[in-house]
C-alpha positions as CSV (number, residue, x, y, z in Angstrom):
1,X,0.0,0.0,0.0
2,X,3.2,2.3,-0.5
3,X,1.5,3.9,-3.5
4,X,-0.9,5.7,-1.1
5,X,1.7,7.6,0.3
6,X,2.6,9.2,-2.7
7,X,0.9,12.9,-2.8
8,X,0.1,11.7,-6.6
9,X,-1.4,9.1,-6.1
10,X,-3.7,10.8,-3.5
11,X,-5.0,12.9,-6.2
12,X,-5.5,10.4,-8.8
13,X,-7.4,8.2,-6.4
14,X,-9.9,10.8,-5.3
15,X,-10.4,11.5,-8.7
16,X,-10.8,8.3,-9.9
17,X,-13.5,8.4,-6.9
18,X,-15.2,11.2,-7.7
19,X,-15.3,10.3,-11.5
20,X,-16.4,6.7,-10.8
21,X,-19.4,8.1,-8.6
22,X,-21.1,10.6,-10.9
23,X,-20.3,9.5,-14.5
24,X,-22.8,6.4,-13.8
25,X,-25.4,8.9,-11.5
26,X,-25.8,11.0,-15.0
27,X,-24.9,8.1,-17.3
28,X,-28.8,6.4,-15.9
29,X,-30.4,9.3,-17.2
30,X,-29.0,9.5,-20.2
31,X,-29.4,5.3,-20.9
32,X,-33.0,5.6,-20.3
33,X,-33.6,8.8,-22.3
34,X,-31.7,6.7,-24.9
35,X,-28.8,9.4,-25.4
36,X,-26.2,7.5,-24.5
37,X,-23.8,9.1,-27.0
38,X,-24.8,12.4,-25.8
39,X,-21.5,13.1,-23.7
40,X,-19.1,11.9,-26.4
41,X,-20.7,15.1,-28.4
42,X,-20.2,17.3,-25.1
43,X,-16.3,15.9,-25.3
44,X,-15.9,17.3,-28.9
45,X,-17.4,20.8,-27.7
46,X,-15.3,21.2,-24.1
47,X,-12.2,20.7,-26.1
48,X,-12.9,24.2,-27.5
49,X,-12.5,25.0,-23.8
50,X,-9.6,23.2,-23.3
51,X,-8.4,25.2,-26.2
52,X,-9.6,28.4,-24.8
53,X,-8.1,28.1,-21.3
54,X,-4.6,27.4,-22.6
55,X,-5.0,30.8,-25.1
56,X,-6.0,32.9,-22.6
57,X,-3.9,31.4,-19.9
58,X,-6.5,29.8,-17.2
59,X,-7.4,26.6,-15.9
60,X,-8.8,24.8,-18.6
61,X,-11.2,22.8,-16.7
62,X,-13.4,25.8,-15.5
63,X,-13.0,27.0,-19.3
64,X,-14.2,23.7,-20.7
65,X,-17.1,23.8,-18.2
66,X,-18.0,26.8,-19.0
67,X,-18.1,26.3,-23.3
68,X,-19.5,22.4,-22.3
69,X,-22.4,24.1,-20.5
70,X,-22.9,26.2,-23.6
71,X,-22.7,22.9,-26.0
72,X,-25.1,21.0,-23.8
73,X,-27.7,23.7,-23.3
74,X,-27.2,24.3,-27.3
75,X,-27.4,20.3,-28.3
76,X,-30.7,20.3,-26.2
77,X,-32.7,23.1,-27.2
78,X,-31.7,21.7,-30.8
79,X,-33.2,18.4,-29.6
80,X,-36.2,19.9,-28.5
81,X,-37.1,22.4,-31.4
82,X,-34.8,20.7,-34.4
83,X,-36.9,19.2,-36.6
84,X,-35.5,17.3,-40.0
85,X,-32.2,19.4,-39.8
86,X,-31.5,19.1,-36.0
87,X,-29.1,16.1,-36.8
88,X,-27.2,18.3,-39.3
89,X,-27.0,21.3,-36.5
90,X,-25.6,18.5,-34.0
91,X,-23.0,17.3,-36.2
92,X,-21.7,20.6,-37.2
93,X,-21.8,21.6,-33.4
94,X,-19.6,18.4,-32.1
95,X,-17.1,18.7,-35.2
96,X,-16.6,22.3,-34.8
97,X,-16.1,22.2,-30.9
98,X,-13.3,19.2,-31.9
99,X,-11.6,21.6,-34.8
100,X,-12.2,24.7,-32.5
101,X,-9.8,23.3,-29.6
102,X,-7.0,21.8,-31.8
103,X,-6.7,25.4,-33.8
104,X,-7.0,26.9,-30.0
105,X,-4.5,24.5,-29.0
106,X,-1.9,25.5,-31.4
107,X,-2.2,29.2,-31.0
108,X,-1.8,29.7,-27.6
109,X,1.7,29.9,-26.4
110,X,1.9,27.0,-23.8
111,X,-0.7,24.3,-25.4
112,X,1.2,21.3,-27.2
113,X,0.2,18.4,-28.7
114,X,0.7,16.3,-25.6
115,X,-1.7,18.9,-23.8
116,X,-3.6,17.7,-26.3
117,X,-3.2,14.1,-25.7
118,X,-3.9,14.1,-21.9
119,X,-7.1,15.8,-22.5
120,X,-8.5,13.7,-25.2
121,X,-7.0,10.4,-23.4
122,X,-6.8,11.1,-19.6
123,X,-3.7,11.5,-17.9
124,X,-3.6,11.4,-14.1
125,X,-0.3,12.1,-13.5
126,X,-0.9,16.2,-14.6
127,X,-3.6,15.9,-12.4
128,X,-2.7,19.1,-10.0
129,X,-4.0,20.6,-6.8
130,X,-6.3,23.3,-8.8
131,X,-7.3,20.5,-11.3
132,X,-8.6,18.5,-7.8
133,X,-10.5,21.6,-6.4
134,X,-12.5,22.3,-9.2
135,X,-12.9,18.3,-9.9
136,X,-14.3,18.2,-5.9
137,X,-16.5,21.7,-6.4
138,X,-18.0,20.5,-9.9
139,X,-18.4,16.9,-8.4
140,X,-20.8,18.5,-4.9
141,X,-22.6,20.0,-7.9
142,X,-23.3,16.6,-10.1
143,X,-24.1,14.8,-6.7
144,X,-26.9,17.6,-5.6
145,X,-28.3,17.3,-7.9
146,X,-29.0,13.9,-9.4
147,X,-29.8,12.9,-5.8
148,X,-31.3,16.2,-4.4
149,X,-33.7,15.6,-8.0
150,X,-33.7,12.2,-8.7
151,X,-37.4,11.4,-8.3
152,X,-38.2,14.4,-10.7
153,X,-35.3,13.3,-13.3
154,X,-36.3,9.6,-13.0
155,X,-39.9,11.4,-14.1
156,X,-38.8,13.1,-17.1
157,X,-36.4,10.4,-17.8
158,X,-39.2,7.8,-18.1
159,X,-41.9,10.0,-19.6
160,X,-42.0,13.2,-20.7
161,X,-45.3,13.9,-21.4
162,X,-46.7,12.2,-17.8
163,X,-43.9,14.0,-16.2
164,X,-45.3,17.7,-17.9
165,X,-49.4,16.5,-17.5
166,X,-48.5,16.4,-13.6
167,X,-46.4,19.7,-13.2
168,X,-43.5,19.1,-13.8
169,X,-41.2,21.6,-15.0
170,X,-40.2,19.3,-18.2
171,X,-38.0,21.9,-20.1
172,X,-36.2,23.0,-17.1
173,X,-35.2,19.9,-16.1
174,X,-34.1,18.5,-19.3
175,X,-31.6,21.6,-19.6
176,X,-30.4,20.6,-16.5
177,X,-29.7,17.0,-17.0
178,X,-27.8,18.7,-20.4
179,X,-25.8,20.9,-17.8
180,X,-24.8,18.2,-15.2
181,X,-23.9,15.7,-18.3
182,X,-21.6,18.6,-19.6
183,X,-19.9,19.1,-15.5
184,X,-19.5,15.6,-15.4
185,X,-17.6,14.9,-19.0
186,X,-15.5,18.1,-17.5
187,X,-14.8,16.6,-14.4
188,X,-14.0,13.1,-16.1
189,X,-11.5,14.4,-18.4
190,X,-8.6,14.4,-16.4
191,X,-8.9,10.8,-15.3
192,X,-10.5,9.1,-18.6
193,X,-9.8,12.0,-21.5
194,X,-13.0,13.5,-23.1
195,X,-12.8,10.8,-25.8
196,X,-13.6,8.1,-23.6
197,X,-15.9,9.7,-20.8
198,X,-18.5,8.4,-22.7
199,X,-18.1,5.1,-22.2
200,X,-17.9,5.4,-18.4
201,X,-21.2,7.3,-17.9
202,X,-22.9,4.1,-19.8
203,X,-20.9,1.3,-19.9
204,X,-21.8,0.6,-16.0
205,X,-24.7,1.2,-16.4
206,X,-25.8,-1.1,-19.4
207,X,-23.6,-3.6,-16.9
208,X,-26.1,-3.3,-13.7
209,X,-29.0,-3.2,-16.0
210,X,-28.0,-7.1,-16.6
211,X,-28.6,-8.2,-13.2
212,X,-31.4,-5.6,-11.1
213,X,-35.0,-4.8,-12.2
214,X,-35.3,-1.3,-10.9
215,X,-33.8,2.1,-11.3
216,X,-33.0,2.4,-7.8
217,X,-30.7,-0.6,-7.8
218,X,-29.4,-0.1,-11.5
219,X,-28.6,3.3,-10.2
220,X,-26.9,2.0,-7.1
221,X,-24.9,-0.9,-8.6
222,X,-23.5,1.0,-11.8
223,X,-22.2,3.6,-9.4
224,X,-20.0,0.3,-7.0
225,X,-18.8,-0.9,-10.6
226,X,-17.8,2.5,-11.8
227,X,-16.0,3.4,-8.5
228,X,-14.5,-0.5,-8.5
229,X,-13.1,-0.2,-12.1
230,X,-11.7,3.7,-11.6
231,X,-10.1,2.9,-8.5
232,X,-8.4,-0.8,-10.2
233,X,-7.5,1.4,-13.4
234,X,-5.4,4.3,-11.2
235,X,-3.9,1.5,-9.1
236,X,-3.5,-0.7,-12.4
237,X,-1.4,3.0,-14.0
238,X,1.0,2.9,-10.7
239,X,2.7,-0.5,-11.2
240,X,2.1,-0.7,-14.8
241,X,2.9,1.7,-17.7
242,X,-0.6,1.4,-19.3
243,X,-3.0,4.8,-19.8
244,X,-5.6,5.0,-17.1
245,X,-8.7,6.2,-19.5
246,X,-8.1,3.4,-21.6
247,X,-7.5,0.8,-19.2
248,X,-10.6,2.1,-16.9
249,X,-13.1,1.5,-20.0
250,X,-11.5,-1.4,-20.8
251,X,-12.4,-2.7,-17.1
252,X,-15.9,-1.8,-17.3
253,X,-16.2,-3.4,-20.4
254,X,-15.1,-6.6,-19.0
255,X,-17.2,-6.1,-16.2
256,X,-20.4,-5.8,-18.3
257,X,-19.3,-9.1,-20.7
258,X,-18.7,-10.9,-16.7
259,X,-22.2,-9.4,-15.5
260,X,-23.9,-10.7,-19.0
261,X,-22.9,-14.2,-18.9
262,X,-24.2,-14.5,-15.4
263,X,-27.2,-13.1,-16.2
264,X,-27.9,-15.4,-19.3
265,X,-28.7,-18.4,-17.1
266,X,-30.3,-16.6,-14.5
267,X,-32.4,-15.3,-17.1
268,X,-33.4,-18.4,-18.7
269,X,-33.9,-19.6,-15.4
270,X,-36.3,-17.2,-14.4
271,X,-38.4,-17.5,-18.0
272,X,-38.8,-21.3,-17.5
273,X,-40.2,-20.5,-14.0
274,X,-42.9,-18.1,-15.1
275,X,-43.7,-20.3,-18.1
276,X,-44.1,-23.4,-16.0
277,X,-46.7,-21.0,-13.4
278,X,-48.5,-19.7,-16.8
279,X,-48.9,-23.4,-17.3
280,X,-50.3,-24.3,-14.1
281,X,-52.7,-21.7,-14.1
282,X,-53.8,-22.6,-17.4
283,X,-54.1,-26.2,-16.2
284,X,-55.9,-25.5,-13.5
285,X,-58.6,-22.8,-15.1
286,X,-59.2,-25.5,-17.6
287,X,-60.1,-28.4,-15.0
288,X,-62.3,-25.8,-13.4
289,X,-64.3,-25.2,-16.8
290,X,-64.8,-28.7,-17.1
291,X,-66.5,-28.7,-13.6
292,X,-70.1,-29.9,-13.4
293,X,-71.3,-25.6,-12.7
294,X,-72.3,-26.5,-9.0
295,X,-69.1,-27.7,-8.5
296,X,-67.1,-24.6,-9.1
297,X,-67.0,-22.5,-6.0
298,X,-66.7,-19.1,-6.4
């Protein structure tokens, strides 16, 4: 356990934490509004921010919060009012916030290509004492809300329209869920890289959704595997040269292949059982229609 002396590692670990928490607490919301792929698309458009931040000489993670809230209010009010053309405006928006932070990038005086790199890929060893104070502040933020709200964003999540028929605040809310998507891919950069946060607010959570029933568990059980598989990634990164995005994805990947061939037997299990008890009820109303009719109690 030498590893957790090292003031490095102490960073990278809370982190990792943090990261592991609230990329799966968003992640559910996006899953079952079927937008998974909505915070690779914030990831192209905070990379303008990254961009920005190194131009003008500030921390790029309150930089690429700031133009990722922008993005993700922008992609949803394009999702609500785009009609046949809103896929066009999305694809020009997520392209241009990728081509925005490389030309950024390259004009400011200290940005480089491996700057670059460790945003787009992770890399927790640049991980510094600011990085970790806004990474905590922006973290208090994701966790208030998607507990503080969670019955009201489990509404919208599930329906819309019930969710606005009893008084809920529908368009509110949604451009909230857009705004705590676009903290979180900000806060996961530094530990996954904004090309692979993605994959860690749904990759858990497609992996609980193979063994519980209810949002409350799913939502409960992707969190354990996405702290589990942060936490084994930075460790994994101390004693062995490997990037910690790319070896944290890779871990919840093979967590959700573990969790589905589990659940593929329990599953079949589980079918046969209510077949079988659809049978004998079947079996059993038709011995009680061939009943003499005073000999069927009632």
């Amino acid at each position: 356990m030498e590893f957790l002396q090292d003031p490095f590692m102490q960073r990278a670990l809370l982190a990792a934490v943090l990261v592991g928490v609230i990329a799966p607490a968003v992640g559910i919301h996006l899953v079952q509004r079927r937008q998974a792929l909505m915070g690779d698309g914030i990831g192209h458009v905070a990379l303008t921010g990254v961009g920005l931040g190194f131009l003008l000489s500030t921390n790029p993670v309150w930089m690429a919060t700031l133009v990722a809230v922008v993005g993700s209010v922008a992609m949803e009010l394009i999702r609500a009012y785009g009609r046949t053309r809103g896929d066009i405006a999305l694809a020009m928006l997520f392209y241009g916030g990728m081509a925005g932070g490389v030309m950024l990038m390259n004009l400011s005086d200290t940005g480089s290509n491996a700057n670059l790199t460790s945003y787009l890929f992770g890399s927790l060893s640049t991980v510094s004492d600011e990085d970790l104070t806004a990474i905590c502040l922006l973290a208090a933020f994701v966790l208030l809300v998607t507990v503080g709200l969670r019955r009201q964003l489990f509404a919208i999540s599930q329906d819309e329209e019930f969710a606005r028929v009893t008084g809920l605040p529908v368009r509110a809310l949604n451009l909230l869920v857009a705004v705590t998507a676009a903290v979180t891919v900000t806060v996961a950069m530094r530990v996954v890289g904004l090309l692979l946060v993605s994959a860690l607010m749904v990759v858990p959570v497609a992996a609980a959704q193979q063994i519980t029933r209810s949002f409350k568990l799913t939502f409960v059980v992707s969190v354990a595997i996405g702290i589990v598989v942060t936490l084994t990634g930075t460790v994994t990164t101390y004693y062995q040269d490997v990037p910690p995005g790319a070896t944290i994805v890779l871990l919840a990947i093979a967590v959700f292949v573990l969790l589905t061939a589990l659940a593929t037997p329990l599953a079949r299990r589980r079918a046969k059982t209510v077949i079988a008890a659809a049978g004998d009820r079947c079996e059993t109303a038709a011995e009680i229609s061939r009943r003499p009719a005073d000999d069927v109690r009632v």
